[in-house]
Wavefront OBJ file of the C-alpha trace (Angstrom):
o trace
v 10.612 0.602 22.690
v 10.340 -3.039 23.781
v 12.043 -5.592 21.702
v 9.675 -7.276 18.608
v 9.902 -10.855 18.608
v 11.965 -11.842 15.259
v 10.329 -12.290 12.299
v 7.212 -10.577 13.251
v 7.713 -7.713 11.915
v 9.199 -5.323 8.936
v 12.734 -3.644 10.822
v 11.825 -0.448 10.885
v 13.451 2.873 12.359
v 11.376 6.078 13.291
v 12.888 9.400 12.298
v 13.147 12.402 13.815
v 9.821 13.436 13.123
v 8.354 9.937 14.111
v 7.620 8.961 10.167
v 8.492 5.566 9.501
v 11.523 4.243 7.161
v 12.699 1.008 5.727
v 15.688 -0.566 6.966
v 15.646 -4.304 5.496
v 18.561 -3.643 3.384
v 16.095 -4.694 0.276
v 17.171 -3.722 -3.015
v 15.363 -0.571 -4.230
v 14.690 0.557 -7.868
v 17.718 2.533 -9.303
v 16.986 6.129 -10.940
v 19.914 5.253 -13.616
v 18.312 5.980 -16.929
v 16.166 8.206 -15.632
v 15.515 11.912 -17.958
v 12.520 14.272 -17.115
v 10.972 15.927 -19.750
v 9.784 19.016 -19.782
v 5.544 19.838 -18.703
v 4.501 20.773 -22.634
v 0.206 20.758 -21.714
v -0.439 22.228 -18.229
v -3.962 20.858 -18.709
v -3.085 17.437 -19.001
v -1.383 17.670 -15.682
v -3.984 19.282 -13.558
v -6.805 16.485 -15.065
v -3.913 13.994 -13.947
v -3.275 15.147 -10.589
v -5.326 12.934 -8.409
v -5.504 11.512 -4.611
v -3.347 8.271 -4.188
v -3.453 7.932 -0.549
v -5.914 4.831 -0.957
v -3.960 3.268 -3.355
v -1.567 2.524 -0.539
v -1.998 -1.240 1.133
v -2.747 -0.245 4.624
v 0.865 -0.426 7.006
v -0.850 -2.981 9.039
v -2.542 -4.722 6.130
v -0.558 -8.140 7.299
v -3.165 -10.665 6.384
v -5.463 -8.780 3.971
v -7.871 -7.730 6.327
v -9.465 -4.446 6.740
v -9.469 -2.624 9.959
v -12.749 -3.272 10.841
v -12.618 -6.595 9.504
v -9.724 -7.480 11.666
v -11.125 -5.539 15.163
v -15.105 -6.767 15.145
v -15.513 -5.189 18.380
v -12.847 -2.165 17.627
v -9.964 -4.413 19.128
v -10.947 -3.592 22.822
v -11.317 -6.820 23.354
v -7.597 -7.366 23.042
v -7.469 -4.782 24.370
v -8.860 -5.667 27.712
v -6.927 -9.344 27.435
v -4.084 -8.260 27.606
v -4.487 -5.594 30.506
v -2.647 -6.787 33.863
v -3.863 -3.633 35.959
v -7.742 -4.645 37.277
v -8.522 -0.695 37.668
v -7.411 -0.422 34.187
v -9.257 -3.404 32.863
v -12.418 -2.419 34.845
v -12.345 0.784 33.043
v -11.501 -0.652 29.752
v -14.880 -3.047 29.981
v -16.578 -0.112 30.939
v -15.323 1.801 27.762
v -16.427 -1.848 25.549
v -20.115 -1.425 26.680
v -19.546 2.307 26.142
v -18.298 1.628 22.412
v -20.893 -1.101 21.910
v -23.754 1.403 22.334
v -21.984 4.079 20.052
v -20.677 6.242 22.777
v -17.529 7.145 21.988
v -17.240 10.262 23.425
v -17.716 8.622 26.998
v -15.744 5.876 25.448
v -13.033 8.573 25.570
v -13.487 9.913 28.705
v -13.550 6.119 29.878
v -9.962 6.023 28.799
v -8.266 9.246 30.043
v -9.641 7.863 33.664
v -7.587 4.655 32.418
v -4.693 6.602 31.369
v -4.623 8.591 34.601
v -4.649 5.189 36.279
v -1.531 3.451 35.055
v 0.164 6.092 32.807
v 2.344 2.780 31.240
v -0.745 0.698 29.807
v -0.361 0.575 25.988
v -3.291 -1.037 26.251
v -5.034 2.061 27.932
v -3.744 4.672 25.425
v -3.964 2.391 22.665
v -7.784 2.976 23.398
v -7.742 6.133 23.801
v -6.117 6.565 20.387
v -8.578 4.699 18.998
v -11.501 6.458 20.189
v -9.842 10.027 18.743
v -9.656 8.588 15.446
v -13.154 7.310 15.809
v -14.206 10.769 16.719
v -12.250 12.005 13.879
v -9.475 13.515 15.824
v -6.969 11.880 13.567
v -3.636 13.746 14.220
v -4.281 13.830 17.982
v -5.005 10.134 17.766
v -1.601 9.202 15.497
v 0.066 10.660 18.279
v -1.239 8.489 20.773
v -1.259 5.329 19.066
v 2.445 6.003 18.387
v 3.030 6.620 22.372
v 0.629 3.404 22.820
v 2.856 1.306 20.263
v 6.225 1.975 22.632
v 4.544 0.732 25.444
v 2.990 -2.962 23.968
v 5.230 -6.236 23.359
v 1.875 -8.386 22.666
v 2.134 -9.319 18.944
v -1.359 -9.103 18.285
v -1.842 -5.875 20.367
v 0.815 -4.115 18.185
v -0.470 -4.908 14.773
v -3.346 -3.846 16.225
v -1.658 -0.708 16.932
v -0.192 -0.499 13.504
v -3.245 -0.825 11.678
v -4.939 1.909 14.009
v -1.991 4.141 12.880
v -2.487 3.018 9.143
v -5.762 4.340 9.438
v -5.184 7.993 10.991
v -2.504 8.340 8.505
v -4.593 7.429 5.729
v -7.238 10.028 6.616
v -5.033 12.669 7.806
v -3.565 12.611 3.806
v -6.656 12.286 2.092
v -7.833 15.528 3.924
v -4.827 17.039 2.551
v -5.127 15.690 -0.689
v -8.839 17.051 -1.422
v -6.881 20.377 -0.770
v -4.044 19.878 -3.205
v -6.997 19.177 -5.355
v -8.679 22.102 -5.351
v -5.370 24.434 -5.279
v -4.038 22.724 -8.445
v -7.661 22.830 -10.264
v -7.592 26.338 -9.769
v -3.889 26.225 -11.010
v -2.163 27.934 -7.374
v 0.646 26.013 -7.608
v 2.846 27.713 -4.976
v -0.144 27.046 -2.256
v -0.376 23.872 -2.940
v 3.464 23.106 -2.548
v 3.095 24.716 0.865
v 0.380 22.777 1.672
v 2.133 19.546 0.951
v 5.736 21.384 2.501
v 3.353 21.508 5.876
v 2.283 17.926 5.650
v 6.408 16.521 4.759
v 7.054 18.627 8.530
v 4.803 16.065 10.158
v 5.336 13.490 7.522
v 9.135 13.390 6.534
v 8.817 9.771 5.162
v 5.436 10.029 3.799
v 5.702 8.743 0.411
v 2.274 10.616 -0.886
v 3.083 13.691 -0.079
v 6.961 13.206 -1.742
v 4.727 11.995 -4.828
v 3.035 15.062 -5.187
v 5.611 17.339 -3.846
v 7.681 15.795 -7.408
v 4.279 15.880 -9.193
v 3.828 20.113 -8.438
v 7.325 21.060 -9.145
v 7.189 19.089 -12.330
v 4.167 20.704 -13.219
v 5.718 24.455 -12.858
v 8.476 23.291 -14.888
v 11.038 22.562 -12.150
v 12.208 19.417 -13.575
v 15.363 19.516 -11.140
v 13.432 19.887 -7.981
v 10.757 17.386 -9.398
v 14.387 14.918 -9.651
v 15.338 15.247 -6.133
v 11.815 14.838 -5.056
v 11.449 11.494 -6.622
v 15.305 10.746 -5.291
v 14.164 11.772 -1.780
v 11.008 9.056 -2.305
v 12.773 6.194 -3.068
v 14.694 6.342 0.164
v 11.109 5.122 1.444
v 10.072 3.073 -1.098
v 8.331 -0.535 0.025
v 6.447 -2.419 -2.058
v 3.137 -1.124 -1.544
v 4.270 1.952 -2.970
v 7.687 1.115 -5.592
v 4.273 0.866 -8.430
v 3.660 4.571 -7.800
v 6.936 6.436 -7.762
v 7.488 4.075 -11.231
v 4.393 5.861 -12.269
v 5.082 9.100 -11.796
v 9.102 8.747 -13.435
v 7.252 7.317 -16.192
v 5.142 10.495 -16.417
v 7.796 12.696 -16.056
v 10.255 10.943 -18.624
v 8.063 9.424 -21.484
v 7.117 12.983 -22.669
v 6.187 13.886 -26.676
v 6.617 9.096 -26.781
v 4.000 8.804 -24.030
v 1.404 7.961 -26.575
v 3.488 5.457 -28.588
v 4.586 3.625 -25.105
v 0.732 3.183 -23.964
v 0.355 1.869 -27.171
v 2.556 -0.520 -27.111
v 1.389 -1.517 -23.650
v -2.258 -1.484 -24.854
v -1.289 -4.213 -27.732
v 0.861 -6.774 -25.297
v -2.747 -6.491 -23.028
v -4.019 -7.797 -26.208
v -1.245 -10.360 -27.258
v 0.104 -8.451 -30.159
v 3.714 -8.488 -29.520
v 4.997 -7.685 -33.018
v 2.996 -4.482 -33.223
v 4.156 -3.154 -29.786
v 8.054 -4.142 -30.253
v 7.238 -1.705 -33.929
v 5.855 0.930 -31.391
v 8.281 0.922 -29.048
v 11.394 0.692 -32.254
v 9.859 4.014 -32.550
v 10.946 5.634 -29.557
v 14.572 4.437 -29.451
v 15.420 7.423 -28.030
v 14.349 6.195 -24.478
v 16.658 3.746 -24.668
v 18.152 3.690 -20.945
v 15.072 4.103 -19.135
v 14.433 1.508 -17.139
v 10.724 1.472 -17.507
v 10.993 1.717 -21.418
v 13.808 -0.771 -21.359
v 11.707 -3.379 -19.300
v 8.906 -3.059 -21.658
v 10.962 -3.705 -24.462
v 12.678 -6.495 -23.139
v 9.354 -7.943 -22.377
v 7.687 -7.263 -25.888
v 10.703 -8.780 -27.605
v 10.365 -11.954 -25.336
v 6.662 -12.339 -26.318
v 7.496 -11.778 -29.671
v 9.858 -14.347 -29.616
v 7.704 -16.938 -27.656
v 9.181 -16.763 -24.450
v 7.384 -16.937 -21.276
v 7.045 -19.551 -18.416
v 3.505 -20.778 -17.985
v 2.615 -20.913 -13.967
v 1.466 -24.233 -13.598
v 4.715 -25.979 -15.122
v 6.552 -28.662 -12.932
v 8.776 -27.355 -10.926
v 9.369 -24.543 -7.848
v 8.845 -21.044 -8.713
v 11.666 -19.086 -9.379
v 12.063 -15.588 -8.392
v 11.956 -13.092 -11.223
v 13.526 -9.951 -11.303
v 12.173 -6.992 -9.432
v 12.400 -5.076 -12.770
v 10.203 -7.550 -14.738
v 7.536 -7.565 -11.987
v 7.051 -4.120 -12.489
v 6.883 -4.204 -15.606
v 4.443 -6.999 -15.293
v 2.039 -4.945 -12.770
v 2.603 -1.660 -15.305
v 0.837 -4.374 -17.652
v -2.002 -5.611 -15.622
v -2.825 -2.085 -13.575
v -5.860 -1.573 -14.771
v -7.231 -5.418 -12.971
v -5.154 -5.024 -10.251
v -6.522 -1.989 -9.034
v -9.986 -2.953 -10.043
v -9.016 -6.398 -7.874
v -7.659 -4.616 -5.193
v -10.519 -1.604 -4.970
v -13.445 -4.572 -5.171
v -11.267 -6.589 -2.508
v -11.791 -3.028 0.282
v -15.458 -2.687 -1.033
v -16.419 -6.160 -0.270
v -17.028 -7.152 -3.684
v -14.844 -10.065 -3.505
v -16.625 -11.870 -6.945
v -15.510 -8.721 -8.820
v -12.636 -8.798 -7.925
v -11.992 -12.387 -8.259
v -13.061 -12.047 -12.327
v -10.444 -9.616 -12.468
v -7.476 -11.723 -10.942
v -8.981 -13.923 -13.723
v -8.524 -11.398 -16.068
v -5.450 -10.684 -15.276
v -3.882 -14.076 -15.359
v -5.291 -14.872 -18.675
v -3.081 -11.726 -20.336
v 0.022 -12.548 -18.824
v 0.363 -15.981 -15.949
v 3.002 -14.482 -14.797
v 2.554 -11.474 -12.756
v 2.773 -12.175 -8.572
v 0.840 -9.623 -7.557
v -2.022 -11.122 -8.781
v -1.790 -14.597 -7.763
v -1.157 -12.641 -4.199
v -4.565 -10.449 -4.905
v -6.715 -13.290 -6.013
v -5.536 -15.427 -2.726
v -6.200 -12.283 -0.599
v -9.967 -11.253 -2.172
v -10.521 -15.315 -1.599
v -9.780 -15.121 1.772
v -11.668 -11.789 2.182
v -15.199 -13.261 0.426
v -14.230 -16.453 3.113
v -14.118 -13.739 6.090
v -16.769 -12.180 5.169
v -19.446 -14.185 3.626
v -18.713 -17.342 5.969
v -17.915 -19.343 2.036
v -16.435 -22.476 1.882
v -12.858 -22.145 0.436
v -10.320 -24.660 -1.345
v -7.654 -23.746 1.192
v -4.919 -25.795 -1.052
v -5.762 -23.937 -3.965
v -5.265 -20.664 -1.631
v -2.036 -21.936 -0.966
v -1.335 -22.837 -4.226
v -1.639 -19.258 -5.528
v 0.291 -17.813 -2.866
v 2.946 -20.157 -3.812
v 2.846 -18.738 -7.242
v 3.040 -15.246 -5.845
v 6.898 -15.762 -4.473
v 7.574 -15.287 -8.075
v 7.540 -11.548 -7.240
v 10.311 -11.697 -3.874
v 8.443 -8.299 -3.033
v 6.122 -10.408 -1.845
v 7.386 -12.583 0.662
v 6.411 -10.594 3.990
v 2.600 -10.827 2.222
v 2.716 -13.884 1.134
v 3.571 -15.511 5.357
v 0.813 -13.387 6.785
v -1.568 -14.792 5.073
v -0.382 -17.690 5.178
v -1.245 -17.695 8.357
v -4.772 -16.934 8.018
v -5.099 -19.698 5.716
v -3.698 -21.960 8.429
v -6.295 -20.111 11.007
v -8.582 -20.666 8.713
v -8.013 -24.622 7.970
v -7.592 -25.010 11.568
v -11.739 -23.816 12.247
v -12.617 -25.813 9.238
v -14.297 -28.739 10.534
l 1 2 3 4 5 6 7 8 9 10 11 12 13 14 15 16 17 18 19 20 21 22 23 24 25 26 27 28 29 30 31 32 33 34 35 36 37 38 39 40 41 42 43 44 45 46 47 48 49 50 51 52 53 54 55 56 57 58 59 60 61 62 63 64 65 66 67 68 69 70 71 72 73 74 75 76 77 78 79 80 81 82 83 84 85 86 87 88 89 90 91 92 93 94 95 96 97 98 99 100 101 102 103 104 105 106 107 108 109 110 111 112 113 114 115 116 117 118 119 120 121 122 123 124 125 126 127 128 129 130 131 132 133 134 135 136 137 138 139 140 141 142 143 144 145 146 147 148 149 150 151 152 153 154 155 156 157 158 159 160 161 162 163 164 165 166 167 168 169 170 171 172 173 174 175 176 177 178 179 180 181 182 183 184 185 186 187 188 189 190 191 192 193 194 195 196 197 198 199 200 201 202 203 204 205 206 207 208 209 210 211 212 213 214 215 216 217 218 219 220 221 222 223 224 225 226 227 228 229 230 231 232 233 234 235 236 237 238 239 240 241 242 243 244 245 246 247 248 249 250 251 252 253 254 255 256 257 258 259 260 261 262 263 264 265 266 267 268 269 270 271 272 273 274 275 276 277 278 279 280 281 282 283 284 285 286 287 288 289 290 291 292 293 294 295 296 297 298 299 300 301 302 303 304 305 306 307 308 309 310 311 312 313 314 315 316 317 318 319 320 321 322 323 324 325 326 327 328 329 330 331 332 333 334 335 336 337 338 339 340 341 342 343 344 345 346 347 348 349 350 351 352 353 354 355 356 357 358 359 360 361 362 363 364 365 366 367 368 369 370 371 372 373 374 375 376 377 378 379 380 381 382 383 384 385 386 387 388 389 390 391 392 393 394 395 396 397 398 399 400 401 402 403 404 405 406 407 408 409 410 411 412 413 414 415 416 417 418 419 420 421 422 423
């Protein structure tokens, strides 16, 4: 694979299997403290067992942008840039004017006759893995885009790659999820571990399916295979997905208190800090866990009139990883409403609930980052004037969460893009 230029991209490694691991030597959450509790309503478990795939940020997602946001004319246009072979880049116009008119099955054909060309143009098979996924062909394409992607050095070209391979992996697991969903409604448990044991073969990394392979044993009362599961996960755990494995342990651990601990989250939503350090003083027992533990520590603070308004002179500070979670545990119901508006388009909803957000607790990064992003997105999309500085500005306050950082730079960059077209 050709060398990335530094700083580009996240370091990653492929295993054997071609799934895709971290290897930035960032500090991941610990399972000290950890305890499963036994399944006591089966019930509960089934209504809770739901698709997460597109609760994942997209792998390419490096300025915010959706797929087709970020490829108007489905990227062959970089594509045919970047092509140095003129047979290949007269058959890659051919396939644009192919595309443009909705033909992607000739658009297909198109690029085999460009593969058989020049075997070695990424750009060549990076179209024809985009015109499988197109077509629906979503395995067949992964596999092509991932050939494609060891054959570009273009920057651009391989994000472009990456987000093509975002999206086939994003379809090929919801697919499998809406199975998992039926097999666990109709409570066969054992099918639906083999069903996810199938996808792990082709997906050793893939952090959804080692979500619900923990989720199933947990639910036939395996609590020790449901452990290594969720140990197994956090060797992959990023950012976009640390929020769900903390879900799921949370799930698994809070057991006959889980009522008392959303309670006590429910009243620091609402500023009532002395009633949710009483609810939590009555589950002492979790002492240890570290997502109990982190909510404590952050009702007592409230109680005691600590926090650090954003806005205050002065840089922002890191926090700790731990109180960011705890801080997004807070605020999940507006940050997936933010970041589920943001993909629809509905940037103004979204917007009102960063506001939301902010005005229960200023200091959560993920959603200065989200607000920044869904401005950016309603800029894209709707051609409105933006305060780039107060863009800035919030993704300044988003370094509060280190997480972040790799976000926060890309886009950056589209805000500088963006000032740079601004008359």
């Amino acid at each position: 694979m050709p060398d990335q230029p530094e700083g580009k991209f996240r370091d990653r490694v492929e295993d054997s299997e071609g799934g895709l691991t971290r290897e930035d030597g960032r500090r991941r959450p610990s399972t000290g403290g950890i305890e499963f509790t036994p399944l006591e309503d089966m019930a509960d478990a089934v209504a809770g067992f739901m698709p997460i795939a597109d609760r994942l940020a997209p792998e390419g997602d490096f300025g915010g942008e959706s797929d087709a946001e970020s490829m108007d004319d489905f990227g062959v246009g970089l594509l045919v840039a970047q092509q140095k072979s003129d047979k290949c880049r007269m058959l890659l116009e051919r396939a644009q004017k192919l595309i443009a008119s909705g033909d992607w099955r000739g658009a297909l054909a198109t690029a085999d006759e460009a593969v058989a060309a020049d075997s070695t143009s990424g750009e060549a098979w990076a179209l024809k893995g985009r015109c499988l996924a197109e077509m629906g062909h979503h395995e067949a394409g992964l596999r092509v885009l991932r050939h494609a992607r060891g054959l570009v050095a273009d920057g651009d070209l391989r994000v472009m790659v990456l987000r093509l391979e975002s999206g086939c992996i994003r379809a090929i697991t919801r697919g499998l999820e809406e199975k998992l969903v039926k097999l666990v409604e109709a409570r066969e448990l054992e099918r639906a571990l083999e069903v996810v044991g199938e996808g792990l073969r082709q997906q050793p990394s893939s952090i959804v399916l080692l979500h619900h392979l923990a989720n199933l044993h947990w639910m036939r009362g395996d609590t020790e295979s449901a452990r290594r599961a969720v140990e197994e996960a956090r060797h992959f755990v990023g950012r976009e997905n640390v929020d769900l494995i903390a879900e799921l342990e949370r799930r698994f651990t809070f057991g006959p208190h889980k009522a008392d601990v959303e309670a006590a989250r429910l009243m620091l939503r609402q500023h009532d800090a002395k009633g949710a350090v009483e609810r939590l003083d009555a589950c002492r027992s979790l002492e240890g866990n570290e997502h109990y533990d982190g909510l404590r520590e952050y009702a007592l603070q409230k109680r005691g009139g600590l926090s650090r308004m954003m806005g205050a002179a002065g840089p922002v500070v890191p926090q700790a990883a731990s109180r960011q979670q705890t801080l997004r545990w807070l605020l999940s119901e507006e940050l997936k409403q933010g970041e589920d508006s943001t993909r629809s388009g509905d940037t103004q909803r979204a917007r009102r609930s960063y506001e939301a957000a902010a005005t229960i607790d200023p200091d959560c990064g993920a959603v200065y980052y989200g607000h920044a992003r869904a401005i950016m997105a309603q800029h894209r999309r709707h051609a409105v004037t933006v305060d780039l500085a107060a863009v800035e500005g919030m993704l300044q306050h988003a370094l509060i969460d280190a997480g972040l950082e790799e976000q926060v730079k890309a886009l950056r960059r589209a805000v500088v893009e963006a000032g740079r077209r601004t008359p």
